[in-house]
C-alpha positions as CSV (number, residue, x, y, z in Angstrom):
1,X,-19.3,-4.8,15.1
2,X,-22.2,-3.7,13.2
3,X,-22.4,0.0,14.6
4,X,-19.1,0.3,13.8
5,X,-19.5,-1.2,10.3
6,X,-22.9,0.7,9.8
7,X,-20.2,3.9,10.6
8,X,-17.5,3.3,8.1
9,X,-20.4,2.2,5.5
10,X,-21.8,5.5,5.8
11,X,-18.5,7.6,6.1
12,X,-17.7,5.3,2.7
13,X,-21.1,6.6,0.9
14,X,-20.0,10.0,2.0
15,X,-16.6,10.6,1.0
16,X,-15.5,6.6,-0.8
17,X,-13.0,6.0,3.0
18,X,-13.1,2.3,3.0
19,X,-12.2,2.7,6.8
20,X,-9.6,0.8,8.9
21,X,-7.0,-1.4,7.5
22,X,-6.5,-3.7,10.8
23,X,-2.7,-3.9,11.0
24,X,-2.1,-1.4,8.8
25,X,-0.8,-1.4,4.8
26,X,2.3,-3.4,5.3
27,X,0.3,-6.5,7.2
28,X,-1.3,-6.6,3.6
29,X,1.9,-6.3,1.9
30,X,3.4,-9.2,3.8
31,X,0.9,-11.5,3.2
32,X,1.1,-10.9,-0.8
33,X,4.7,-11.1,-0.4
34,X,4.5,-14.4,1.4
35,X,2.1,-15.9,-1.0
36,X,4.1,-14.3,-4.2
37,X,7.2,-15.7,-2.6
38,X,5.8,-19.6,-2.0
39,X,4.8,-19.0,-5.8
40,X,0.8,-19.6,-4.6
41,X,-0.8,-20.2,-7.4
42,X,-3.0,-17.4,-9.0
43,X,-6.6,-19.4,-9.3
44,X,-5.8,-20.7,-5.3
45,X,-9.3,-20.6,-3.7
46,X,-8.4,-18.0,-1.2
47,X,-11.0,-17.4,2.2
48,X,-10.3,-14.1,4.0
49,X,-12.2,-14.9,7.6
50,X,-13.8,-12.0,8.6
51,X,-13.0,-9.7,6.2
52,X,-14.7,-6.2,7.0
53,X,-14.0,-3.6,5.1
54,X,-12.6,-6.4,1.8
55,X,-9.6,-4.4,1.0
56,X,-7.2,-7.3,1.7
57,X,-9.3,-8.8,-0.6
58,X,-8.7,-5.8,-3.2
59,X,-5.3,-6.1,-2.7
60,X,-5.1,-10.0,-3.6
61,X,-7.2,-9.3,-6.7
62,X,-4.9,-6.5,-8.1
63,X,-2.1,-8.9,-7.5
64,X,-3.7,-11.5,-9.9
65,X,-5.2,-14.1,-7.5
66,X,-9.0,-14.8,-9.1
67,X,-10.7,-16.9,-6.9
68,X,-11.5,-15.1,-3.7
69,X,-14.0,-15.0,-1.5
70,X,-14.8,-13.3,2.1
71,X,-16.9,-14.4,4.9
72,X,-18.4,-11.8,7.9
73,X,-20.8,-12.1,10.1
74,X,-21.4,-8.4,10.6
75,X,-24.0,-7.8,7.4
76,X,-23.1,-4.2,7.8
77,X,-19.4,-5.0,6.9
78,X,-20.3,-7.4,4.0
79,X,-22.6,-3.9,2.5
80,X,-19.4,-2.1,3.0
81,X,-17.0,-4.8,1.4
82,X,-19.7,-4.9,-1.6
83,X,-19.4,-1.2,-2.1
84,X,-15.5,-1.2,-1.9
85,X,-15.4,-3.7,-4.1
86,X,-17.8,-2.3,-6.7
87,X,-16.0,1.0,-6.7
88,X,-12.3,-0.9,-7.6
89,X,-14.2,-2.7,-10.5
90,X,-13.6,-6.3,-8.9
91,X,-16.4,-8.2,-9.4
92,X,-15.1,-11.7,-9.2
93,X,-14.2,-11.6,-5.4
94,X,-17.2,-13.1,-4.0
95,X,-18.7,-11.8,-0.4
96,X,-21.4,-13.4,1.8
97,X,-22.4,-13.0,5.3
98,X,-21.3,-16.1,7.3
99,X,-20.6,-16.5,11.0
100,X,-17.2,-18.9,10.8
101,X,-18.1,-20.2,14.3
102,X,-21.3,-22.0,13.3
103,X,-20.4,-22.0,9.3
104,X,-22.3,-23.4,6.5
105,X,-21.7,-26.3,4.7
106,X,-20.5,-24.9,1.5
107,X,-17.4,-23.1,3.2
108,X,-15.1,-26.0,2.7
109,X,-12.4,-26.9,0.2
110,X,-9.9,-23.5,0.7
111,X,-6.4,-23.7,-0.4
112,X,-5.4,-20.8,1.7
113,X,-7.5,-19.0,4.7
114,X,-6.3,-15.6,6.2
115,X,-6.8,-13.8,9.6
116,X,-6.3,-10.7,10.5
117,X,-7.8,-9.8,14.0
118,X,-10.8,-11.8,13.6
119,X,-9.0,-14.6,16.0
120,X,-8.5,-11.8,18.6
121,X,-12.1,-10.5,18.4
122,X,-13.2,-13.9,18.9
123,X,-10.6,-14.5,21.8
124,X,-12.1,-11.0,23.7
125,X,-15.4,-12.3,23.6
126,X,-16.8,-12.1,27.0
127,X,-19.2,-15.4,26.8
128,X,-17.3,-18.7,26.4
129,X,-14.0,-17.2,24.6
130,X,-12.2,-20.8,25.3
131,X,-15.0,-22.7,23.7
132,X,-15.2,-20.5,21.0
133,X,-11.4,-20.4,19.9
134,X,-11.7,-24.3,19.6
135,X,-14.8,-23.6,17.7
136,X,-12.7,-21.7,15.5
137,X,-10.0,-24.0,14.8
138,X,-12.8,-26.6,14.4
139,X,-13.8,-24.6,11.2
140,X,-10.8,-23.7,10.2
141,X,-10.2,-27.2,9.9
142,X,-13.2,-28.1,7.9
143,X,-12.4,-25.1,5.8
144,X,-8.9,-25.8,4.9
145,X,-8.2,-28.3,2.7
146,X,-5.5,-31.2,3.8
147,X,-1.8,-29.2,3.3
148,X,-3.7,-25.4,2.8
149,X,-2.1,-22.7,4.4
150,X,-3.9,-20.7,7.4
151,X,-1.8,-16.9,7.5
152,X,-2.9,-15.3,10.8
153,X,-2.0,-11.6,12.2
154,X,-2.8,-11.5,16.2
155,X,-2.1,-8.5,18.0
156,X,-3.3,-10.5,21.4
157,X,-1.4,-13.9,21.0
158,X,2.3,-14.6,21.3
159,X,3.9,-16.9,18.9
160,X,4.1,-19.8,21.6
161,X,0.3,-19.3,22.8
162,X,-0.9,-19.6,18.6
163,X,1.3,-22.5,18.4
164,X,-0.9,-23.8,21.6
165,X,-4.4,-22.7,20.0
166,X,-3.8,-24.4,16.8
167,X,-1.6,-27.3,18.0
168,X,-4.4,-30.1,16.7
169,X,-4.1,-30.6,12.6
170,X,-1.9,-27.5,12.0
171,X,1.9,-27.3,11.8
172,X,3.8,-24.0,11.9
173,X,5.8,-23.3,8.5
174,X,7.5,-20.1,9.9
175,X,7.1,-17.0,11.5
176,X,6.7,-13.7,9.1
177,X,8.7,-10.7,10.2
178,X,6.7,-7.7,11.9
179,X,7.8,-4.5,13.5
180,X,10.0,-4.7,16.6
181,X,9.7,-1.9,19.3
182,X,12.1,-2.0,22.4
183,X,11.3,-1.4,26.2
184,X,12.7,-2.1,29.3
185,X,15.5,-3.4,27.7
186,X,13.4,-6.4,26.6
187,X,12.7,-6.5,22.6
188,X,9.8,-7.6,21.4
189,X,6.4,-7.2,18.6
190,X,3.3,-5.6,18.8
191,X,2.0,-8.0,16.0
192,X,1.6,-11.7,16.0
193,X,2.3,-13.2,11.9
194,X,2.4,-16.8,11.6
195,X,1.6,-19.3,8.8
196,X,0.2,-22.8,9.8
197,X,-0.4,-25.6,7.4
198,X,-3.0,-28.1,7.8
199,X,-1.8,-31.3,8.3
């Protein structure tokens, strides 16, 4: 992750691309729609896990939410998030390089976490991925606070197998609508949206 962060770092510095938005625009858009919808308040303590590039982050700040804050353990995307963030002018979304499977103490107390892909990546990883995915939900746990909302975008996990993963302290509140595509005569979705709250 940090060649490929050390990449879209420099193709930022050389002509301002921020780089991939994982999911696209519109798995943004949903998640501002969802927490605009639930009428989320503005000053909610917001913890995008694994943020990359920040520009979910962006987004969430030019919709009026204040208190954000984004966690990678790639320092290479955390350089990257700082510099997209300077050139929007948001200066109040705080960044810091943090591993969520080992985090600190100080990463606790969230009224809302968000995930896009950084479940999967975990789940791909070749050492342990089992023990690391309860890791996960371990932290999640400690980060969220009692009745926060996790929203998490999988491309690798059905709704049923997330349901599964995050079956201990988490309850599903519904299923967000993603693209369908047909085949086989089966229907089904590329993307995974889901919002859990912790019980």
């Amino acid at each position: 992750w940090d060649a490929a962060y050390e990449r879209e770092l420099q193709t930022f510095q050389d002509i301002g691309d921020a780089g991939e938005i994982w999911f696209g625009e519109e798995s943004m858009v949903r998640i501002v729609r969802w927490l605009e919808n639930h009428k989320v308040p503005l000053h909610s303590s917001v913890l995008d896990i694994g943020t990359g590039n920040g520009v979910l982050l962006v987004e969430l700040a030019k919709s009026g939410y204040t208190n954000l804050t984004g966690i990678d353990y790639s320092p290479s995307a955390i350089q990257l998030s700082e510099k997209v963030r300077e050139k929007e002018g948001m200066s109040n979304i705080k960044l810091k390089v943090e591993d969520f499977l080992a985090p600190s103490a100080e990463l606790s107390g969230f009224d809302i976490c968000i995930d896009k892909g950084t479940f999967d990546a975990v789940s791909l990883d070749p050492d342990n991925a089992a023990g690391k995915r309860q890791q996960y939900v371990r932290s999640l746990g400690r980060a969220l606070e009692p009745g926060g909302f996790f929203l998490i975008t999988s491309c690798n996990w059905t709704k049923e197998e997330l349901l599964n993963e995050f079956r201990e302290g988490f309850e599903i509140l519904e299923e967000l609508p993603t693209p369908k595509f047909c085949f086989g005569g089966r229907i089904g979705n590329s993307v995974t949206a889901l919002v859990f709250q912790r019980k």
